[in-house]
C-alpha positions in Angstrom: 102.8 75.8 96.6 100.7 77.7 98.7 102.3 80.0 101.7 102.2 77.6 104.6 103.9 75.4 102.8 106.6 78.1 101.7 106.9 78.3 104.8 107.7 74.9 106.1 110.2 74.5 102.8 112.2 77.1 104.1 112.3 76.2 107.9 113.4 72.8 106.8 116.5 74.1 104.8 117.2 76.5 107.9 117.6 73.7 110.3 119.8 71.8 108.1 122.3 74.3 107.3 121.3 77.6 109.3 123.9 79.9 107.9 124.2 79.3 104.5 127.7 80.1 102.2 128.8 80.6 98.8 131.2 78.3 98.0 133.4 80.9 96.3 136.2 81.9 98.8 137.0 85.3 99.2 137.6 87.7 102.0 136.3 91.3 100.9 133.4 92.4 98.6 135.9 93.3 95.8 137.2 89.4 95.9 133.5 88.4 96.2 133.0 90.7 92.9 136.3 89.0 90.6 135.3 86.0 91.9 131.7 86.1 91.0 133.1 87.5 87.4 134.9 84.4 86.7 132.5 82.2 87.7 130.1 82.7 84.5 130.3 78.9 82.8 133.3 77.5 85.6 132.4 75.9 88.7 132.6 77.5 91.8 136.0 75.2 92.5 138.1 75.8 89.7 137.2 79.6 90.4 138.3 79.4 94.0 141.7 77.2 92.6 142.7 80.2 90.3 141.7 83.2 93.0 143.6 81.3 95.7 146.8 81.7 93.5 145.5 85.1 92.5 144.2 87.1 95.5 147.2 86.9 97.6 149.4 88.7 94.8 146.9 91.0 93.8 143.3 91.5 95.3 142.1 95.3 94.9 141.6 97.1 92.6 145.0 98.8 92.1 146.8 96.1 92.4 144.9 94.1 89.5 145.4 97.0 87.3 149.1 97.0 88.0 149.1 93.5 86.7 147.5 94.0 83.6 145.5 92.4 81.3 148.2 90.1 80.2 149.3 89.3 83.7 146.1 88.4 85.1 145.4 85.9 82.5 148.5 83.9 83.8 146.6 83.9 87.0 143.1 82.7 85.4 143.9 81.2 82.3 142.4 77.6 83.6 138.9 79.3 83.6 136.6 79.2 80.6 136.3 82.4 78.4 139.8 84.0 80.4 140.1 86.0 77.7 137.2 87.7 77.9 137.0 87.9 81.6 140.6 88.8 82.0 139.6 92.3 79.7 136.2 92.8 81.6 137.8 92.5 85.8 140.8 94.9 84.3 137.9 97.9 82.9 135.6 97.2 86.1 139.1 97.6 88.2 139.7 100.6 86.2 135.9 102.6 87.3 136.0 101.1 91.0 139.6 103.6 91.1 138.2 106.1 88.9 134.9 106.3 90.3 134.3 104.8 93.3 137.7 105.1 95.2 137.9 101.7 94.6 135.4 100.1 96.5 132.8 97.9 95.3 129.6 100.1 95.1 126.4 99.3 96.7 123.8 99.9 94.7 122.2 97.7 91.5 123.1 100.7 89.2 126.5 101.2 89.6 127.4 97.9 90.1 125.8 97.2 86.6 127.8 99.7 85.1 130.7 97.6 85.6 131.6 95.6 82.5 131.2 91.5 83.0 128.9 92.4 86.0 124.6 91.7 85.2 121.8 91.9 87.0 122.9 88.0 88.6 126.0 89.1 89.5 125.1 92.4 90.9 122.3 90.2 92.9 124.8 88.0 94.2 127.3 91.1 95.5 124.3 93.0 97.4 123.0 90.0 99.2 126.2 88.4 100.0 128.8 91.4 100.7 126.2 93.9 101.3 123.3 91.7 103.1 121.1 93.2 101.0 117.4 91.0 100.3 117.9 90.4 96.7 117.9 86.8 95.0 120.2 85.7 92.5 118.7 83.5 89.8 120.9 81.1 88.5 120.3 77.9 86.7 119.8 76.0 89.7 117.6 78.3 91.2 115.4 78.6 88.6 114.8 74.8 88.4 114.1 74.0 91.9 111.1 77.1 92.2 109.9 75.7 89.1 109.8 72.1 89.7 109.1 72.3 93.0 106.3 74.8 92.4 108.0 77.4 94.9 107.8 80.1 92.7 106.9 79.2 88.8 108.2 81.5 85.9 109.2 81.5 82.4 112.0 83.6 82.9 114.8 84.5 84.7 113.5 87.8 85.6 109.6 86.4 86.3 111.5 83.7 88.7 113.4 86.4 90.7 110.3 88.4 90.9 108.1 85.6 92.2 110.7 84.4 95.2 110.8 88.0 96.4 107.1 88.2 96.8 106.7 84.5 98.0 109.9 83.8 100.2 108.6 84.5 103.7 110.7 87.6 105.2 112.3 85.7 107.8 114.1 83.9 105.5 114.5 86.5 102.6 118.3 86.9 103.0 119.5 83.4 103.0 116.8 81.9 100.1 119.5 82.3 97.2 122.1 80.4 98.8 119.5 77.6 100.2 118.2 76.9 96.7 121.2 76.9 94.9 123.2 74.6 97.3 119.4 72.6 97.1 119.9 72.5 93.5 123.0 71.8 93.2 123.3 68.5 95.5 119.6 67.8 95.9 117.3 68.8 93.1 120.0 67.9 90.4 118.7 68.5 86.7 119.4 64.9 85.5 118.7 62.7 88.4 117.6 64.5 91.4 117.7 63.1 94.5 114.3 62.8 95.7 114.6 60.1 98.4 117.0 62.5 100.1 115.1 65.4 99.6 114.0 67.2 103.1 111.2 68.4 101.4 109.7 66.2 99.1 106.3 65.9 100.7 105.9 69.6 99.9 107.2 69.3 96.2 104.7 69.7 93.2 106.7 68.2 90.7 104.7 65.2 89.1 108.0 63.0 88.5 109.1 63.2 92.0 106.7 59.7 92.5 108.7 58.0 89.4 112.2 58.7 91.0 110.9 57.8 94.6 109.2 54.4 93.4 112.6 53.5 91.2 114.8 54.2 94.9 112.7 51.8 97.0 113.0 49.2 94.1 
């Protein structure tokens, strides 16, 4: 996909949905972070059922800690891999206190320091607590820039390089949440939905004309 085309992708996703949201619900970076956490392997819904039940008993730092390990599972055990997840948001609570006066820190390093917390999840914190331009490559991103030809890449990492460099800067900030919510109702693994599909005509991906000839017959 050349730049002028780049270019008209994003300006179409823009005018249908100009301010772009996670669909996580949280109110403060440190719920953004927990939530984020339990999201690896659970949808975005059943994370946002158990936080809902969660945040209002305990949503800082302290406050988690105070529950415990044991306690906060009662709170999250509908989520996949609770276990695990419960044991990594109780030692990240534990350095936020001991070394950040517990706030959620700013910068890629420290926030990767944090057990349960990659370079993902750290991507996701700066760009949506922190407005920071970084791009968060999850499974859905990575299929729409390489089916679509947006930004092509054998790996996570080549991906996330690649829409840096080819997102136009204009619309830098709010490219991760465009292409996931793109891939996630649009450009669906299984059956994507190319007949709805604002930009189609720009898309490189060779099966789009199969899936637009089967919807018109």
């Amino acid at each position: 996909m050349n730049a002028a085309d780049r270019a008209t992708f994003f300006q179409r996703l823009a005018e249908i949905d100009p301010d772009p949201k996670t669909e996580l619900a949280y109110a403060s970076p440190f719920e953004l972070l927990v939530a984020v956490t339990l999201s690896a392997q659970a949808t975005d819904v059943g994370v946002n059922k158990a936080t809902k039940r969660l945040f209002p008993v305990a949503n800082t730092p302290e406050q988690i800690l105070a529950l415990g390990e044991e306690g906060l599972k009662r709170y999250i055990k509908t989520i996949g891999l609770f276990n695990s997840k419960a044991k990594n948001v109780i030692a990240a609570c534990r350095i936020l206190v001991e070394e950040h006066n517990g706030e959620v820190p700013q910068n890629r390093e420290a926030l990767e320091a944090l057990p349960g917390v990659g370079r993902k999840t750290a991507n996701v914190i700066l760009n949506t607590a922190f407005g920071q331009p970084t791009m968060a490559v999850d499974t859905h991103i990575f299929r729409v820039a390489n089916r679509t030809g947006l930004a092509p890449g054998k790996t996570v990492l080549a991906v996330e390089k690649a829409l840096l460099k080819r997102v136009p800067e204009p619309y830098l900030l709010n490219a991760h949440h465009w292409l996931i919510l793109h891939g996630r109702y649009t450009c669906k693994a299984r059956k994507p939905l190319c007949g709805q599909c604002p930009v189609v005509d720009l898309c490189r991906w060779p099966g789009r004309r199969k899936v637009l000839q089967e919807g018109s017959s």
